[in-house]
C-alpha positions as a printed Julia matrix, in Angstrom:
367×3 Matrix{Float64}:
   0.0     0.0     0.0
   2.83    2.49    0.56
   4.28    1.76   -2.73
   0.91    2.59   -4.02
   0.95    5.59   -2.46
   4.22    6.66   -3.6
   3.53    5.78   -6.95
   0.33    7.68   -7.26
   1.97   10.96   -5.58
   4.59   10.35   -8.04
   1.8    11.36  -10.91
   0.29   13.94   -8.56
   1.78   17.93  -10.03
   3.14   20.01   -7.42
   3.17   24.39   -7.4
   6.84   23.28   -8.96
   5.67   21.58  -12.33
   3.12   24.36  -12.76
   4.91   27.15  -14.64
   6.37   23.91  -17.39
   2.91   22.37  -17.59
   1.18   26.08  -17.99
   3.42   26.28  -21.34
   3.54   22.72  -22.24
  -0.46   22.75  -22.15
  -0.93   25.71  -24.12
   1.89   24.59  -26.68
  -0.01   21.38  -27.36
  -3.68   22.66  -27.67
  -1.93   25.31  -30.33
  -0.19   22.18  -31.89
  -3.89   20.14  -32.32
  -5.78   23.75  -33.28
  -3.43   23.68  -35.84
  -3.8    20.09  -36.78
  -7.41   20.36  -37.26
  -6.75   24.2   -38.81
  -4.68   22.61  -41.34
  -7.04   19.45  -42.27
  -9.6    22.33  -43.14
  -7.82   25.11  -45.38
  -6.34   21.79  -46.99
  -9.31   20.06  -47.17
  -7.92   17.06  -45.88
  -4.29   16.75  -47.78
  -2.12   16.91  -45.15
  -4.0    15.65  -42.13
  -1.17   12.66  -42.13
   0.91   15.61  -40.43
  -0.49   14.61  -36.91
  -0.48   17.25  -34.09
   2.35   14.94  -32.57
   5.09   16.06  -35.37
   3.41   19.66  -35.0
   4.21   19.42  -31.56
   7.66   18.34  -31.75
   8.47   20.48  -34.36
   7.4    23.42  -32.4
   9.27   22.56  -29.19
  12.53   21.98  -31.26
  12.21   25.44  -32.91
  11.28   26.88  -29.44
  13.59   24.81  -27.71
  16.62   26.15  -29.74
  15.51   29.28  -29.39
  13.3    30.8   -26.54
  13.21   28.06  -24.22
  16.85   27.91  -22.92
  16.42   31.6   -21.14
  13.57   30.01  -19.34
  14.99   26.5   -18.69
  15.51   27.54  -14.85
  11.63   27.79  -14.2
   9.99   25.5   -16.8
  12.48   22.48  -16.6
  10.82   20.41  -13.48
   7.36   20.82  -15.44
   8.54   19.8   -18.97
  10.32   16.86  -17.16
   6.99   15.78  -15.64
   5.21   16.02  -18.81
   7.9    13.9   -20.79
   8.06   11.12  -17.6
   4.63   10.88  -16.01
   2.25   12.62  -18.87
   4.07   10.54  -21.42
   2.58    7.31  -19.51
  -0.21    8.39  -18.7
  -1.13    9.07  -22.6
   0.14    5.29  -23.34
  -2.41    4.23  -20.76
  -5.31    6.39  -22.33
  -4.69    5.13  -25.58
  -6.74    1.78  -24.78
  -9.77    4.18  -24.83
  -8.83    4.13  -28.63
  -9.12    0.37  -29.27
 -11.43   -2.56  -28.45
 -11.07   -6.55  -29.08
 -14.35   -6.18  -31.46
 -11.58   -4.4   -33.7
  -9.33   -7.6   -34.19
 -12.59  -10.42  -34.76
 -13.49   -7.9   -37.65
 -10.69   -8.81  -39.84
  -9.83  -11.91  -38.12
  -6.82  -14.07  -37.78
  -4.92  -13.17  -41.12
  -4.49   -9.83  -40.07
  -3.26  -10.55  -36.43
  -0.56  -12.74  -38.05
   0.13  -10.3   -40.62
   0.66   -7.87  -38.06
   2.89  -10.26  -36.44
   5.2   -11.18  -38.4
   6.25   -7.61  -40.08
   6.57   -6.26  -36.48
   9.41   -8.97  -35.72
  10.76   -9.32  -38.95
  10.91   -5.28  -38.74
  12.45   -4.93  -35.53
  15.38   -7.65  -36.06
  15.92   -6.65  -38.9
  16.53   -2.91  -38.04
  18.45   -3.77  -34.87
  20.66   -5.73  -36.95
  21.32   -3.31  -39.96
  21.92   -0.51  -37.37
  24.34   -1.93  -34.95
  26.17   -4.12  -37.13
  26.04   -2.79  -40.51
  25.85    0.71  -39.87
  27.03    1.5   -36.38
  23.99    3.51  -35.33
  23.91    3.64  -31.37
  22.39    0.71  -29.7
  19.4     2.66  -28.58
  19.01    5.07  -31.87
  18.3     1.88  -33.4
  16.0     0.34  -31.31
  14.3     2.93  -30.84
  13.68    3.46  -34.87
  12.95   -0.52  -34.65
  10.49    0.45  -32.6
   8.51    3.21  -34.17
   9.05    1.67  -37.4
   7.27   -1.96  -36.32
   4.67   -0.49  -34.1
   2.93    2.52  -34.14
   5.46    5.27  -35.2
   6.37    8.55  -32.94
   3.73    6.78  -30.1
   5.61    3.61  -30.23
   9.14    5.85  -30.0
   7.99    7.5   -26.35
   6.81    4.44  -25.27
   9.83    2.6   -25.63
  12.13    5.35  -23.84
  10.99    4.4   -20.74
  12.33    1.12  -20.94
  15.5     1.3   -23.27
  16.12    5.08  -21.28
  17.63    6.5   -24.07
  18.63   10.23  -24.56
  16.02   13.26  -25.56
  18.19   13.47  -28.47
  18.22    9.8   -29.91
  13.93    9.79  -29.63
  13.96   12.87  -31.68
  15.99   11.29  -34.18
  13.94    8.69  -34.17
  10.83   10.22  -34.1
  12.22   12.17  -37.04
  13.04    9.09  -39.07
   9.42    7.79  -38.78
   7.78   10.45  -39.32
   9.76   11.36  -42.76
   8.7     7.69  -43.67
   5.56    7.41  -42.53
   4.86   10.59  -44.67
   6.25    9.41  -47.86
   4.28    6.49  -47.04
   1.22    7.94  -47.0
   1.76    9.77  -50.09
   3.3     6.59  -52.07
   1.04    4.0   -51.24
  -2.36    5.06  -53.0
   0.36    4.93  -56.22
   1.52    2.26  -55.84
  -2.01    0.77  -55.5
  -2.82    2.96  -59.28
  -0.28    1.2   -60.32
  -0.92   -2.07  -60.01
   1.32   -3.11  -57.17
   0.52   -6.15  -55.54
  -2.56   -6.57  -56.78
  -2.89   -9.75  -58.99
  -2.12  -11.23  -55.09
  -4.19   -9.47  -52.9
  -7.62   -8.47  -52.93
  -9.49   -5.04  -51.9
  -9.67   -6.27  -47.99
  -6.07   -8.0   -48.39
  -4.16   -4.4   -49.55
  -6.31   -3.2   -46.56
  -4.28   -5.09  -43.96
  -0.88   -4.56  -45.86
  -1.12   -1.14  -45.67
  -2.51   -1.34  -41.71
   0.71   -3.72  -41.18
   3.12   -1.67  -43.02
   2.99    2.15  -42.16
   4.06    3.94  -39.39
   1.52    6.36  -38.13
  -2.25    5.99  -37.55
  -3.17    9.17  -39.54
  -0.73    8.25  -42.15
  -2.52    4.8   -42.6
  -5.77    6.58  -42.45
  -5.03    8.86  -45.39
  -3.24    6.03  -47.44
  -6.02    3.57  -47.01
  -9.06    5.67  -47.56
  -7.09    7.49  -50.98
  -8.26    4.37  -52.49
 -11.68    3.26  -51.06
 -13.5     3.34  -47.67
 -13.42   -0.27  -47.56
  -9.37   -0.14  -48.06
  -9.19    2.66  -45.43
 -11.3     0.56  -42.9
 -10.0    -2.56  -43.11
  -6.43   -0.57  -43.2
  -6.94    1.15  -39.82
  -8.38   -1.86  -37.73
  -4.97   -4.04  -39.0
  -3.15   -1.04  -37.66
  -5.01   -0.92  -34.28
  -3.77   -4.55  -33.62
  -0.07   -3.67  -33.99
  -0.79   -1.04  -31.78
  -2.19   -3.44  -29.07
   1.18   -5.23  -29.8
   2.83   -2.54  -28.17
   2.42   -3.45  -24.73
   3.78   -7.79  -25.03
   6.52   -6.1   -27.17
   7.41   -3.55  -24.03
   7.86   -6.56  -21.74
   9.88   -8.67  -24.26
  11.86   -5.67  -24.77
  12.69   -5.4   -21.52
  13.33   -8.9   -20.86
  15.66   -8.66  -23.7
  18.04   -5.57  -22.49
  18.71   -7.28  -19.41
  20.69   -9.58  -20.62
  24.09   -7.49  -20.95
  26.47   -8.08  -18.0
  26.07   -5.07  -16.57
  23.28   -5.34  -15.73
  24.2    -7.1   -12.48
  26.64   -7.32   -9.74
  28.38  -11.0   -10.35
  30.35  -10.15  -13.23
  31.83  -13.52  -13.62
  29.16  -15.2   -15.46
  26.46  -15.09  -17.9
  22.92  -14.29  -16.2
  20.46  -17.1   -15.15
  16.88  -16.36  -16.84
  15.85  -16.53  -13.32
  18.35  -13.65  -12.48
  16.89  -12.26  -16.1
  13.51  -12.49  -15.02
  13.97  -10.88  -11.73
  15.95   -7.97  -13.33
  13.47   -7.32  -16.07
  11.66   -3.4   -15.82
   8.36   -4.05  -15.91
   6.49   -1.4   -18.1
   3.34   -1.37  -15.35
   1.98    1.54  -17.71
   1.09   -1.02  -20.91
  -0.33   -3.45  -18.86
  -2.96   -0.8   -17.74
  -2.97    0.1   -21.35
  -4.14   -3.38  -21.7
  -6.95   -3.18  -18.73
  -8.19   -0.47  -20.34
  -8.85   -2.01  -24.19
 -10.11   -4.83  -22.0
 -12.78   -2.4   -19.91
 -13.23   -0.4   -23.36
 -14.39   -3.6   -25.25
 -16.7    -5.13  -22.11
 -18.04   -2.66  -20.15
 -21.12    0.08  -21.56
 -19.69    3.53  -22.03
 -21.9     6.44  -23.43
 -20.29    7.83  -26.51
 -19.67   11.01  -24.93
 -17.34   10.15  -22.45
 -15.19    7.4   -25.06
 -14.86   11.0   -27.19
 -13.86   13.1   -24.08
 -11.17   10.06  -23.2
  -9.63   10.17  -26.82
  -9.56   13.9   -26.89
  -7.75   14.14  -23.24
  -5.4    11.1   -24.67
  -4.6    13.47  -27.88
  -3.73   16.7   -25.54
  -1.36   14.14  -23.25
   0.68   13.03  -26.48
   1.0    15.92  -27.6
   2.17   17.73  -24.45
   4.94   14.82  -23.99
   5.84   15.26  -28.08
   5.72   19.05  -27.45
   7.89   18.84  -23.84
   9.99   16.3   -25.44
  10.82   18.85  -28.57
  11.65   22.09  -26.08
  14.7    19.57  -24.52
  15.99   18.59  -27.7
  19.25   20.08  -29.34
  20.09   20.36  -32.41
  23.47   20.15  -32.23
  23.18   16.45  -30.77
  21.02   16.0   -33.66
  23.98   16.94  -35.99
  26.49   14.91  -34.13
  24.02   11.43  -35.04
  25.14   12.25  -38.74
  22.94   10.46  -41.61
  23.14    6.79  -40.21
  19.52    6.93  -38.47
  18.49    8.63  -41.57
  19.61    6.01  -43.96
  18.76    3.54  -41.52
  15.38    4.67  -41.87
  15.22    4.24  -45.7
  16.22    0.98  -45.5
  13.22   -0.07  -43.34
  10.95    1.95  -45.48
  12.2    -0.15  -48.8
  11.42   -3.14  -46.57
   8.01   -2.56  -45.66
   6.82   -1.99  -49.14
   8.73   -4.7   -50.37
   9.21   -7.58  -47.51
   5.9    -6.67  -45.66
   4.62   -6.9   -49.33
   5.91  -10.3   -49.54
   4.48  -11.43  -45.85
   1.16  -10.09  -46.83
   1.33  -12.56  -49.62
   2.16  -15.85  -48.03
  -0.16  -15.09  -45.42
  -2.79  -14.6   -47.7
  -1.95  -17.38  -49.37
  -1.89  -19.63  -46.78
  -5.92  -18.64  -45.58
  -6.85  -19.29  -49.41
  -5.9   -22.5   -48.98
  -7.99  -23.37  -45.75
């Protein structure tokens, strides 16, 4: 019970966070006025821009600017929002998704989703460390946007890899770039011809759900060629989002397997010792509770839209807090590794998520 308590003071703002949460809030509801702003003098062709890159490209120009003569007063606040906000949005995002989402396209989809997010994550983790020397957690933290659910999935992850404000803004940067071109390329693709003498209307559906970064990026994509493509397209990518919270745990089971990691030195750890050492991320298993109490339990409509729009304003406040600490010159010193790093998992989506799509389809054809 006293660890309860500690924890739940530990979320509680005190007269110190004030001043950074005063600026932080009003940064973020600029950053989603402008989202929506933007969706309406464009009539809809850039709404893939999300409020989160808004939001982090705001605090970095701010940041670099205005924000280190203030620093003094507003650091302990923008710290809380990146730490404790930032979780608290990954919780709130369950209010987004339901179980009723994944029996709608059904079992080719989950396995879809699946097997691109692991395939994706090795196979950036090994490119970057041993291929093209990218910083252990630069890379998996692109791994990790670029499998999941883009910039979301990025923050998430920090937590548990505790990486640098610099190296999530790089890799926030690299999936958003992608995710963008993404959203732009696909629907041409799809004019094309691509992939389609192998998949049909609901099957390019869940390979562009299972392939591209962002939800508003898969949103635009899929519904540039029909509603049904657009529907079926966003459910596939609410799965991989629910992935995010198994793939936390793993994650963190995973990192504690380096050395030092522990105080006997002189021998590999037991996965007992493992176990006992692993960080639980407590905040996606109450992102789980809540998809569970979102699909079972009656909630009027109004307060499932007042959730999501309170879960919008927390991401963006961490995105936004998370810009104002970031440096460009630490940016600089990363050089073009993530960058290309991030190309390289772009080509593979198209083309080897392509190719899972495929032989998964091809396997439920044959049942």
């Amino acid at each position: 019970m006293h660890a309860l308590a500690q924890t739940i003071d530990h979320y509680c703002p005190t007269n110190r966070h004030l001043a950074g949460l005063v600026v932080v809030l009003v940064g973020s509801l600029f950053c989603l006025w402008l989202d929506t702003s933007l969706d309406t003098w464009t009539a809809g062709r850039v709404v893939g821009l999300s409020s989160l890159t808004l939001a982090i490209l705001l605090g970095m120009i701010l940041g670099n600017t205005v924000y280190p003569s203030v620093a003094d007063h507003l650091s302990v606040g923008v710290g809380f929002a990146k730490g404790q906000i930032l979780r608290l949005a990954i919780m709130f995002y369950g209010f987004k998704l339901t179980l009723t989402q994944v029996s709608g396209v059904g079992m080719p989809a989950v396995m879809t989703d699946a097997l691109v997010l692991t395939s994706t994550f090795l196979l950036t983790y090994w490119i970057g460390t041993r291929w093209l020397k990218v910083d252990r957690q630069t890379t998996l933290l692109i791994g990790s946007g670029a499998s999941i659910c883009g910039a979301a999935a990025v923050i998430a992850s920090e937590p548990v890899i505790k990486a640098e404000v610099h190296k999530v803004t790089i890799a926030v940067a690299t999936v958003v770039v992608f995710g963008t071109v993404a959203m732009i390329l696909y629907p041409l693709l799809h004019h094309l011809g691509w992939l389609q003498p192998w998949l049909s209307t609901e099957q390019y559906g869940i390979y562009i759900g299972s392939t591209i970064h962002e939800v508003a990026q898969v949103v635009v994509a899929g519904n540039a060629i029909s509603t049904d493509v657009g529907n079926t397209a966003v459910v596939t990518k609410m799965i991989r989002v629910m992935m995010l919270a198994p793939f936390l745990l793993i994650l963190s089971f995973a990192l504690t397997k380096n050395k030092s990691d522990y105080t006997d030195h002189t021998k590999q750890p037991s996965i007992v010792n493992r176990l006992k050492a692993v960080q639980v991320p407590w905040f996606a298993f109450i992102f789980i509770a809540i998809v569970l109490l979102h699909t079972w339990v009656p909630m009027s409509a109004s307060f499932e839209r007042g959730m999501v729009m309170l879960d919008d304003v927390l991401l963006t406040m961490a995105m936004f807090a998370l810009g104002l600490t970031t440096h460009l010159s630490a940016i600089k010193q990363a050089g073009i590794k993530p960058l290309i790093l991030g190309a390289i998992i772009f080509v593979w989506l198209i083309v080897g998520g392509g190719s899972i799509n495929i032989l998964v389809s091809l396997m439920y054809s044959r049942f």
